[in-house]
C-alpha positions in Angstrom: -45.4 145.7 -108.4 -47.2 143.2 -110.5 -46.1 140.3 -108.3 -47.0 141.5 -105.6 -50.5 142.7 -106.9 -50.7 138.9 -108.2 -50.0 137.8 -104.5 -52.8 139.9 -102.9 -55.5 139.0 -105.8 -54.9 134.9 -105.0 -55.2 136.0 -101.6 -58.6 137.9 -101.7 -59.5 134.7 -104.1 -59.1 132.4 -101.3 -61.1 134.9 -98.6 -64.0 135.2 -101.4 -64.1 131.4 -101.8 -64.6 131.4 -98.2 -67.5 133.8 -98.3 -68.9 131.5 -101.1 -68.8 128.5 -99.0 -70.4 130.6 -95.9 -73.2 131.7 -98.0 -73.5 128.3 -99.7 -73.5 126.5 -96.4 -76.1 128.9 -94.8 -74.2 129.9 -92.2 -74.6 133.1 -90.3 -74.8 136.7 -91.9 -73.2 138.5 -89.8 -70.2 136.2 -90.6 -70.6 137.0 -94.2 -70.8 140.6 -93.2 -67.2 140.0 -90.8 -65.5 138.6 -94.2 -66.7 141.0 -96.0 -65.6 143.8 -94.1 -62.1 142.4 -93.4 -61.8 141.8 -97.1 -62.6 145.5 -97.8 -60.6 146.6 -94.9 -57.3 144.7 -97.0 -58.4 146.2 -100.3 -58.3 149.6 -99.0 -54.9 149.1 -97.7 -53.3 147.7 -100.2 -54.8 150.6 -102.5 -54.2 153.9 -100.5 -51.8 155.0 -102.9 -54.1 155.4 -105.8 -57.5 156.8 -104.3 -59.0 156.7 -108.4 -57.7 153.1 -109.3 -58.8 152.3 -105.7 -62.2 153.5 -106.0 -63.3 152.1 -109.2 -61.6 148.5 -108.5 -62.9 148.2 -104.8 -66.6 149.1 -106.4 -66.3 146.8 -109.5 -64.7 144.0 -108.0 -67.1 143.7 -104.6 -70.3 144.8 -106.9 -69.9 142.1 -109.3 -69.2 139.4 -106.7 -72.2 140.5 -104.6 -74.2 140.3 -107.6 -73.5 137.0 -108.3 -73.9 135.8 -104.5 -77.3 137.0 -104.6 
């Protein structure tokens, strides 16, 4: 379970480095909004087990980085 929990992390990494370099470059934002929504659209799958652990992760881990963007 951990392994493959590592797996989709680095992967959701590399999809948030690509938002970064979106928002960075200045490109479109309904772009950002398409990676955005696909990223959230993973998360949610890969968490559908555990609605609680889901929640709070989904809501930490998206707030912070949109934070940080802005």
């Amino acid at each position: 379970m951990m392994l493959l929990f590592m797996q989709e992390k680095n992967q959701i990494l590399k999809k948030f480095m690509l938002i970064q370099i979106f928002y960075v470059s200045g490109l479109n934002i309904f772009v950002l909004h398409f990676l955005m929504n696909g990223l959230k659209k993973r998360m949610e799958n890969l968490f559908s087990g555990n609605r609680i652990f889901h929640h709070k992760y989904l809501t930490s881990f998206l707030g912070i980085f949109i934070v940080e963007i802005l």
